[in-house]
C-alpha positions as CSV (number, residue, x, y, z in Angstrom):
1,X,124.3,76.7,54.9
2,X,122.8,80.2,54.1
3,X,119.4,79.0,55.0
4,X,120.8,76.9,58.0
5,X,122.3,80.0,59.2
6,X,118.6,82.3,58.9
7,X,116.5,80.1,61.1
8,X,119.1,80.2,63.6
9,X,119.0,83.3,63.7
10,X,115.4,83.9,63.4
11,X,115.1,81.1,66.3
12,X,117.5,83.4,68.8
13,X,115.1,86.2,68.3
14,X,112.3,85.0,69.3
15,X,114.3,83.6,72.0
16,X,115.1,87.3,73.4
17,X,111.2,88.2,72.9
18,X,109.8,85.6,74.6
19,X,110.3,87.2,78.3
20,X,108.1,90.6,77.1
21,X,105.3,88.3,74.9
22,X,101.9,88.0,77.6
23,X,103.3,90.3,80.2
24,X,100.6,92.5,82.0
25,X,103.3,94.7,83.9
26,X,105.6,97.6,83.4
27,X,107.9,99.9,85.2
28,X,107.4,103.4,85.9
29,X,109.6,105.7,88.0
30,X,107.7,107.4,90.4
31,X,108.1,110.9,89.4
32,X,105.9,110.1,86.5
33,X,102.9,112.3,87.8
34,X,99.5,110.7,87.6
35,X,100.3,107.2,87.0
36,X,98.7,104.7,88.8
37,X,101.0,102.8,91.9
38,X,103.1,105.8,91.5
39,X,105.1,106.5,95.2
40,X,108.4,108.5,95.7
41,X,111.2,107.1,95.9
42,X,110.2,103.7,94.1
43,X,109.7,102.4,91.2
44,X,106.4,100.9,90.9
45,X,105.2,97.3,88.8
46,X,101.8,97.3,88.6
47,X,99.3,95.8,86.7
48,X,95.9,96.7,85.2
49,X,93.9,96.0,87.9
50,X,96.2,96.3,91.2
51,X,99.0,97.9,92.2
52,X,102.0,95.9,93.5
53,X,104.6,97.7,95.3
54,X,108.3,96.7,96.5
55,X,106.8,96.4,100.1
56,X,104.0,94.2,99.0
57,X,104.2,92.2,102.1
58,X,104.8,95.0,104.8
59,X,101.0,95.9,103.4
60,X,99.8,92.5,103.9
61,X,101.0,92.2,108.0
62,X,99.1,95.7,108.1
63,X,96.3,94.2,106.8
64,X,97.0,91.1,109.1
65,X,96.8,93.2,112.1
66,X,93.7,94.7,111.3
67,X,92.1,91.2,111.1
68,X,93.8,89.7,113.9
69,X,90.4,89.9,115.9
70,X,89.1,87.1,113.7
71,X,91.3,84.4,115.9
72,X,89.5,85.6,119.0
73,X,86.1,84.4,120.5
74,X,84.4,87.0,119.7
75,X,84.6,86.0,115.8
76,X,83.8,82.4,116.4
77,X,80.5,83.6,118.7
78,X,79.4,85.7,115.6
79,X,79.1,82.8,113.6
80,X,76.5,81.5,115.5
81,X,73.2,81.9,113.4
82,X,71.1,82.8,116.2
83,X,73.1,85.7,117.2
84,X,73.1,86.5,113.3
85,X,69.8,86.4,113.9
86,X,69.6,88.4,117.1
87,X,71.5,91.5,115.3
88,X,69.7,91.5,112.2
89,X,66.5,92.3,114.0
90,X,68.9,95.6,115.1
91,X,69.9,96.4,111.3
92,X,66.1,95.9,110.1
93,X,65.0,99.1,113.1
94,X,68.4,101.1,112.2
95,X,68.4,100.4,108.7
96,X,65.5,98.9,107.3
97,X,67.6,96.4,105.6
98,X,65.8,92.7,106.2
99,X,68.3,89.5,106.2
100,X,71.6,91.4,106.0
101,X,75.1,89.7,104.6
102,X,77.4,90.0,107.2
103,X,81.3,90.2,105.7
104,X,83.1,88.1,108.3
105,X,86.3,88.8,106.2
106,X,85.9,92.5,107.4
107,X,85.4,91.5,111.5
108,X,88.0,93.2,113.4
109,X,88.4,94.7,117.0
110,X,86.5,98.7,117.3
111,X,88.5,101.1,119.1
112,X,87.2,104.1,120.9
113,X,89.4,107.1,121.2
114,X,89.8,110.3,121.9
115,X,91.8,113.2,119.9
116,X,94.5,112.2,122.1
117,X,94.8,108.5,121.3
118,X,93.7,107.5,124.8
119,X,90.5,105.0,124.9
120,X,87.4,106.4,126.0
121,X,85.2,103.1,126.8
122,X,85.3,101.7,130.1
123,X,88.8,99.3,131.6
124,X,88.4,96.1,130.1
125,X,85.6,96.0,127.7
126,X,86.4,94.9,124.5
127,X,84.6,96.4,121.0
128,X,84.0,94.7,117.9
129,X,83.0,95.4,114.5
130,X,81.5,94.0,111.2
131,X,80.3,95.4,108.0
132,X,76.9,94.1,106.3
133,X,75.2,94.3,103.6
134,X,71.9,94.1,101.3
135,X,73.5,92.2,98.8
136,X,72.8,94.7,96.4
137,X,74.1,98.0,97.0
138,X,73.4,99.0,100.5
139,X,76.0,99.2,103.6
140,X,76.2,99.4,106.7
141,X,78.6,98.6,109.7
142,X,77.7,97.3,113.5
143,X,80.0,97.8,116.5
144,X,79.3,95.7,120.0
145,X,80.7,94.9,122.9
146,X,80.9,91.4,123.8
147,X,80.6,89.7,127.2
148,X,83.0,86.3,127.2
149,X,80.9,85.8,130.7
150,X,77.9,85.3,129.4
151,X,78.6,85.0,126.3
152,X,76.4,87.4,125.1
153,X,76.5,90.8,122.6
154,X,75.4,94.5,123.4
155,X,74.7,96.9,120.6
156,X,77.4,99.9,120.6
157,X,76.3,101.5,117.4
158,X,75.0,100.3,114.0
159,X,74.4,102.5,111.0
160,X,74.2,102.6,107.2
161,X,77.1,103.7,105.1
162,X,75.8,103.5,101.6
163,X,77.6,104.1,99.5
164,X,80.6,103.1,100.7
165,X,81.6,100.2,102.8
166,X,83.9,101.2,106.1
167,X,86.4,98.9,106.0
168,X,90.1,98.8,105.7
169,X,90.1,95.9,102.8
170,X,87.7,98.5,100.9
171,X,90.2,101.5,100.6
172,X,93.6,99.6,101.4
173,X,94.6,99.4,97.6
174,X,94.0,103.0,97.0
175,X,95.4,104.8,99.7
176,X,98.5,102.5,99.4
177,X,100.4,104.9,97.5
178,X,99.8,107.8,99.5
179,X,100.4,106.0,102.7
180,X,104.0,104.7,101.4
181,X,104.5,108.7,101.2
182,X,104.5,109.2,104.7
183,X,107.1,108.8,107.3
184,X,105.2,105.9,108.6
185,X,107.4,102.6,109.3
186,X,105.6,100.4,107.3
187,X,107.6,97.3,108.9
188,X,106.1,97.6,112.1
189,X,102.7,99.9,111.2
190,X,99.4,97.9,112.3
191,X,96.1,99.2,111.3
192,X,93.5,99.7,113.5
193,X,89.1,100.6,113.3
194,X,88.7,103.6,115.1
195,X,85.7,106.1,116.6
196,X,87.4,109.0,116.7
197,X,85.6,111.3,119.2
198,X,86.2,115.1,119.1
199,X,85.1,116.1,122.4
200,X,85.3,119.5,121.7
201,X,82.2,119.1,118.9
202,X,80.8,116.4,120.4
203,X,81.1,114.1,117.4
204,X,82.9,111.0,116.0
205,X,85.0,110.6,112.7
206,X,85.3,107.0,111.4
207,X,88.8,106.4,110.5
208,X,91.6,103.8,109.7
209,X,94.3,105.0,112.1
210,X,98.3,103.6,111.2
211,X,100.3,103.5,113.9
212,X,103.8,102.1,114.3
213,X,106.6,101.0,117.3
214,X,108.3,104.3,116.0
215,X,105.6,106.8,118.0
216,X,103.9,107.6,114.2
217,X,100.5,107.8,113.4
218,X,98.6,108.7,110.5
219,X,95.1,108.0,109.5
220,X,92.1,108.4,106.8
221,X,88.7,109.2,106.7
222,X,86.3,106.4,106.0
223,X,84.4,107.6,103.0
224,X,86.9,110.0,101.9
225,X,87.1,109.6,98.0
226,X,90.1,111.8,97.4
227,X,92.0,108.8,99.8
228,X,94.0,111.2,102.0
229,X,96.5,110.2,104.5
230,X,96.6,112.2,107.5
231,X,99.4,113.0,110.2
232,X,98.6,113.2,113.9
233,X,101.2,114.5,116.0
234,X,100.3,113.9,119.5
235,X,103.4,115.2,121.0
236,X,102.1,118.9,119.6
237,X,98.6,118.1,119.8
238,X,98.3,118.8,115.8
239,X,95.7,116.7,113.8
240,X,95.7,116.2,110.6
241,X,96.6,119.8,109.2
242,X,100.3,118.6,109.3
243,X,101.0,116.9,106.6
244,X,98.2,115.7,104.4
245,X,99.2,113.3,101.5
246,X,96.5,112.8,98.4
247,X,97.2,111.5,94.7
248,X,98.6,113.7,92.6
């Protein structure tokens, strides 16, 4: 009975183990400072390779809305080899870059604008963008505007980014945290591939701008490693000196 009685028991612990044996994933409260996935106000699972946050799937639809070009014509035109072709021969004279990849998973709609949100190119015409590549270690991105008449493409700007590629599936992950910081309504935010032209200067930032049905809008430097979110408040023409959130 005695020994009956001690694999019972040693059975019902290994019962209550079981759950924690192979798990990859922990909690930790966000006021932990430095911790990876850490965001106020939550408390974070994450694993050792990605953070996964309560509002998992609010940061998919933003990164659904960033893509949702790749259902339009303009997508399926780009997959024509020819016109592969055709804007390769632009990335060999801009770039020197012979036979670039192109990264159809990064193809979205390019937005001009102004440091007052309001679109600089002309009624009508429509921007798009896609990154390439070397296959190595070289990046660039290519903007056009495409004619449904014709079809055809025009050539907006192209340009090498090495080291870093400019796109929103490139940074998503680590500006997550500091993004979830912000007063930004993450259930209605959409993400957007911006030219950000500073007429004052006379130049163009390259930015992810977040924007949602609330009025807010928040962006962040392509090529920034730090991975700050910035505010824009429109209504008091202040940009970016706001509120500026960055890992602790």
């Amino acid at each position: 009975m005695k020994k009956l009685l001690q694999r019972v028991f040693t059975l019902c612990a290994i019962l209550i183990l079981l759950p924690t044996v192979g798990c990859d994933f922990h909690t930790q409260r966000a006021d932990a400072v430095g911790m990876v996935g850490a965001v106020d106000g939550f408390t974070v699972l994450y694993t050792d390779t990605k953070p996964v946050f309560p509002n998992q799937t609010q940061f998919d639809a933003i990164r659904n809305s960033y893509h949702s070009a790749q259902s339009e014509p303009a997508f399926e035109y780009f997959q024509h080899k020819s016109i592969q072709r055709f804007a390769a021969q632009w990335v060999e004279e801009a770039t020197g870059i012979k036979n670039p990849q192109w990264n159809f998973d990064c193809f979205t709609q390019y937005r001009v604008l102004d440091h007052d949100l309001e679109s600089v190119t002309r009624k009508g015409e429509k921007l798009y963008y896609c990154t390439f590549s070397d296959g190595v270690d070289r990046y660039g991105c290519f903007a056009f505007l495409y004619d449904e008449n014709g079809p055809g493409i025009q050539k907006y700007s192209l340009y090498e980014t090495t080291p870093d590629l400019y796109d929103l599936d490139a940074c998503l992950d680590d500006i997550a945290s500091n993004l979830a910081k912000t007063e930004l309504d993450l259930s209605t935010a959409e993400a957007s591939r911006v030219s950000w032209l500073d007429r004052d200067n006379n130049r163009s930032d390259q930015i992810i701008l977040f924007a949602d049905a609330k009025g807010g809008c928040y962006f962040h430097y392509l090529g920034d490693t730090t991975f700050a979110i910035h505010k824009i408040d429109i209504f008091n023409s202040v940009v970016g000196s706001s509120e500026v959130h960055t890992a602790e």
